[in-house]
N, C-alpha and C positions, 0 to 999 in steps of 0.2 A: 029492425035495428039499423040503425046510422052504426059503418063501419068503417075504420079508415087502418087500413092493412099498411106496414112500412115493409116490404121485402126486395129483394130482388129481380126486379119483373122480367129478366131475362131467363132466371131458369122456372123450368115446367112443374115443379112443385108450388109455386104459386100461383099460376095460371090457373092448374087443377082447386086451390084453396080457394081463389077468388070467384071461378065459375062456380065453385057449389055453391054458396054463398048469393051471389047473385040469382041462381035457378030457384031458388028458397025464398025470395022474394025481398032480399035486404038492401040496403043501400048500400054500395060497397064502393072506396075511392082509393086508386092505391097510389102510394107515395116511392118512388124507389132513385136510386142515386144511376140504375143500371137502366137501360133503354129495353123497353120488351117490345113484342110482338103487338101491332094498333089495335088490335081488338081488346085487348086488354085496356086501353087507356090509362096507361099508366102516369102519373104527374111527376115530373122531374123535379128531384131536388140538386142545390147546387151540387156541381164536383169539383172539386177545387183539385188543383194539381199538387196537393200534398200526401205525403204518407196516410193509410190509412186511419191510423188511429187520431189523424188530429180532421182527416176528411167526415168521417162520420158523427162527431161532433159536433161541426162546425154547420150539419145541415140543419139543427134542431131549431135555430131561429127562423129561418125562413118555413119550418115546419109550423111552429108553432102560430104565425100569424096566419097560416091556410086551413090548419085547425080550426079558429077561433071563428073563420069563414062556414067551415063545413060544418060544425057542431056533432062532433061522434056522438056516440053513447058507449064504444068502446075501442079502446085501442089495439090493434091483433098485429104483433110485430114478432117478426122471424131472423131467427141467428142473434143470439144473446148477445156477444160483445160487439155488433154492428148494431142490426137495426132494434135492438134492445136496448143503447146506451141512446140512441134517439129519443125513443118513444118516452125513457124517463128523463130523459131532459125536455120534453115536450111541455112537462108540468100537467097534460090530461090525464083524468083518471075515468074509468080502470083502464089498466092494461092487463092482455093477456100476450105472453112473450111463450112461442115456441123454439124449441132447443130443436137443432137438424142432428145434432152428432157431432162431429169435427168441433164444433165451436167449443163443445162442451170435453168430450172423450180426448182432443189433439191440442186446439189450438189453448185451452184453457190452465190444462197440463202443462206444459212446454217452454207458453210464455208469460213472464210474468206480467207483464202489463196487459195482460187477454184476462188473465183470472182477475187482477182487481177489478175489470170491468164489467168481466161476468158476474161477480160478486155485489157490485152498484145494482146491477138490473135486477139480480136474483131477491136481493133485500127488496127492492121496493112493488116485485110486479105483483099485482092480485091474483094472476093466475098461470102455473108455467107447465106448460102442454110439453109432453116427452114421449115419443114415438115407443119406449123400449126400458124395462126396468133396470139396465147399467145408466140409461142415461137421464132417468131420475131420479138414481141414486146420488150419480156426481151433481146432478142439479142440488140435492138437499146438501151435499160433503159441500158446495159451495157457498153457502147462505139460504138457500131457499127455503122457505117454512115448510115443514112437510104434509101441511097441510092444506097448503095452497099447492103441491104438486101431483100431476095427475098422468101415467102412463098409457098411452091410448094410443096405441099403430093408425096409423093414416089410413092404411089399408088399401087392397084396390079394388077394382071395378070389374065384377066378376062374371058380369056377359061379354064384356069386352074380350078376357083374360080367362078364355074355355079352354077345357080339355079336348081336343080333337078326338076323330077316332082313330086316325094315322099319322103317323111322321117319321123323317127319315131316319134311321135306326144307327147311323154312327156322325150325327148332325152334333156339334161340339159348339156352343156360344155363348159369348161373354160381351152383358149388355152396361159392363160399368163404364166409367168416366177412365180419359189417359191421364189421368193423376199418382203421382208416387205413394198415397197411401194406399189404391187399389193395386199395387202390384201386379201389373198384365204382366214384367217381363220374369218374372217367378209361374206365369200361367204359360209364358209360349215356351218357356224351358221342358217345363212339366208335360206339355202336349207334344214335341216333337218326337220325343219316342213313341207314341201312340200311334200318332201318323206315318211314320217311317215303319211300322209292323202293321200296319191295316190299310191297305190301299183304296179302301172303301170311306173312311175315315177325312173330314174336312172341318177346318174351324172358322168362323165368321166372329168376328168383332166388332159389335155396334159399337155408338158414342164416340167422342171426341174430347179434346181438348190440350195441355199444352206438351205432352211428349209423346204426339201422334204420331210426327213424324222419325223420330228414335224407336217407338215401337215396331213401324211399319218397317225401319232397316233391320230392326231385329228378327223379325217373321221370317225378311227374303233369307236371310241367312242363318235359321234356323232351321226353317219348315221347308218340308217338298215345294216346287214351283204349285203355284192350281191347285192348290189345298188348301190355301185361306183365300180370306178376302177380310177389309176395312171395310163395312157399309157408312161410317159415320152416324152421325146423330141424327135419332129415326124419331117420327112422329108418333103417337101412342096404337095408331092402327097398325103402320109399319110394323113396329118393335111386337103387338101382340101378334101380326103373321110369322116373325122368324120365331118367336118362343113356341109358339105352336108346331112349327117343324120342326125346332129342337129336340135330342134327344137328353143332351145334357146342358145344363147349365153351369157357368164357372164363376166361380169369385174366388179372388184371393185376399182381398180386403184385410189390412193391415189393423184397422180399427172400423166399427161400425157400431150405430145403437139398430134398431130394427132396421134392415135391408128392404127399400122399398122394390130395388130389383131380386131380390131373394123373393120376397110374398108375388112377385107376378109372375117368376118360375113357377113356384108351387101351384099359386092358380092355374098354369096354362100346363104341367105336367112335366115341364123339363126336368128331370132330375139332378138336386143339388150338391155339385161338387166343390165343396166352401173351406174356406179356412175356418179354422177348430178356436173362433172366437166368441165371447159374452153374447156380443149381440146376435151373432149366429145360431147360439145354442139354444135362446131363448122361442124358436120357430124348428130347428131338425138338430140330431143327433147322430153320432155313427152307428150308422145300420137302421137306425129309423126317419126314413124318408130321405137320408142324405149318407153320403161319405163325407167326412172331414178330411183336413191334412194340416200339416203345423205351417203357421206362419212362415212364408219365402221358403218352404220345403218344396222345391220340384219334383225330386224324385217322389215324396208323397201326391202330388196330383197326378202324374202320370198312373202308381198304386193305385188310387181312386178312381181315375176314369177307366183303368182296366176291369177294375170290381163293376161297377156299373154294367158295360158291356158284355163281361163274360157271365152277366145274372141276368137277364130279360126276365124273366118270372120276376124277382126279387124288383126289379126297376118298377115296372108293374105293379106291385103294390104299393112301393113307395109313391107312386103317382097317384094313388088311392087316395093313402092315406094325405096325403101333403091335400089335396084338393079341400079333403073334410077340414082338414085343420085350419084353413084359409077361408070355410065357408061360415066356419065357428068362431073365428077371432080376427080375420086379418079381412072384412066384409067393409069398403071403402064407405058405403051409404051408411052403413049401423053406426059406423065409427065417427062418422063426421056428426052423425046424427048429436049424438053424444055429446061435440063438441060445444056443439049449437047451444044445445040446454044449458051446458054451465057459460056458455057468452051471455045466455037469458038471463040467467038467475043474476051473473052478477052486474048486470046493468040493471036487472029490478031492484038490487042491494045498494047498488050507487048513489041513486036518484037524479035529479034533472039533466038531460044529455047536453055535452058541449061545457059543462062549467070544466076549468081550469084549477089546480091547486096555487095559490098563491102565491108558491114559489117554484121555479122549477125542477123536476126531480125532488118535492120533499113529500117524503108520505103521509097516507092520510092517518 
């Protein structure tokens, strides 16, 4: 297949999208507004110095004559009301349009000119790819035919993201984004009493982003001196050596559809100490495989990281079981597999690659 993916090529869920994809032997060109990593080769479209909602629009012409160059067979575009309002101003068909979460579960919610737009994409896409069944539920509450949607975790890569046979036993890490819907500063509240009674006890914070440096004042003056550390935004081997040594894993995550950092705990054996949300629930449970805690409850994660710790038996299994459950549903190769075949099918439903609909954005 001719693929012409529109994402973001800066972050590493596309990276991971486009190398399977390529390893499988497709033609794959990716279109993005954001500058990625050269190996990727990613083609630039304009960025205008405008608000977003009129910048993402505005790239669809220039899209569209690069298109007409490249001749897809299908269009594979990621985050509904960005590069999903592209793809269907493009005028190519098919499109398949995958939902990250946020666009769908926050931003779609919240603002209203995010929903009409995820409403445009959701009507016209052929096919809309949903990590998690909250987030193909609001796919369909949106417009989406529910016939054309399909919940399918990404999954991950499950030699990469082993069980060791050791690690360090009061090792505490939290591998999400510094973003206000992951709530770290609801996680460093929750973990300073832990650390202040366990002098054994240390927390590590991978990733980045924009309130890194506000977190990292809140650490110094939360936590023991030498009891954490920021490693920043880690490579996939990196992040799979500290999950490995972890003993627990944290999220506080305000909203999520399936946690792509949740399923690589599970695979590597960290045990999950999460907020008590949809998309959380639909992978662990309290007492099975995880402890939860309510949404911005500290003193609930602090409870929970203590339950962990004071059960090693109970940990133990939970890392059992979390393994199997990941080997059975959340298995990166099966699932992408999956994906592949319905990009087949409906590029064999389409027919000839590269035609354009006559108008742009009207369906077929």
């Amino acid at each position: 297949m001719r693929i012409a993916t529109l994402s973001n090529a800066a972050v590493i869920h596309t990276r991971r999208w486009v190398e399977h994809f390529r390893a499988r032997g497709h033609s794959v060109a990716v279109w993005s507004l954001e500058r990625g990593p050269e190996g990727l080769e990613a083609r630039a479209l304009p960025r205008a110095s405008l608000p977003n909602f009129l910048r993402y629009p505005l790239a669809a012409g220039p899209l569209r004559r690069a298109l007409a160059e490249f001749r897809p067979d299908l269009i594979d575009a990621h985050y509904v009301p960005n590069y999903g309002v592209i793809a269907s101003l493009s005028g190519f068909r098919p499109i398949s349009v995958a939902a990250w979460g946020s666009d769908l579960l926050v931003a779609a919610r919240r603002d209203p000119l995010q929903r009409l737009r995820a409403r445009f994409v959701l009507r016209r896409a052929d096919l809309v790819i949903a990590d998690g069944g909250d987030l193909a539920r609001a796919a369909v509450e949106l417009g989406a035919p529910a016939e054309r949607v399909h919940a399918i975790p990404w999954g991950v890569d499950l030699a990469r993201f082993a069980r060791p046979e050791a690690r360090e036993p009061e090792l505490l890490l939290s591998t999400r984004m510094h973003e206000p819907v992951y709530d770290l500063p609801t996680l460093l509240a929750g973990v300073a009493p832990v650390l202040a009674r366990r002098p054994g006890a240390r927390l590590v914070v991978a990733g980045d982003g924009s309130r890194r440096a506000s977190l990292e004042r809140l650490a110094a003056r939360l936590l023991p001196p030498g009891r954490f550390r920021f490693v920043g935004l880690l490579e996939p081997e990196a992040l799979a050596g500290w999950l490995a040594r972890a003993s627990i894993y944290l999220s506080a995550s305000r909203s999520d559809s399936t946690s792509l950092s949740l399923l690589e705990a599970m695979a590597s054996g960290a045990v999950p100490v999460v907020s008590d949300i949809e998309g959380n629930r639909e992978w662990v449970s309290e007492g099975e495989g995880a402890r939860l805690f309510g949404p911005g409850n500290a003193a609930g994660v602090t409870r929970a990281v203590e339950s962990v710790l004071d059960d090693p038996a109970w940990a133990e299994r939970a890392r059992a079981k979390n393994r199997r459950v990941i080997e059975s549903r959340g298995d990166w190769s099966a699932n992408m597999s999956r994906i592949e075949s319905m990009f087949e099918s409906l590029v064999r439903g389409h027919g000839p690659a590269g035609a354009p609909d006559p108008e742009p954005g009207a369906t077929r």
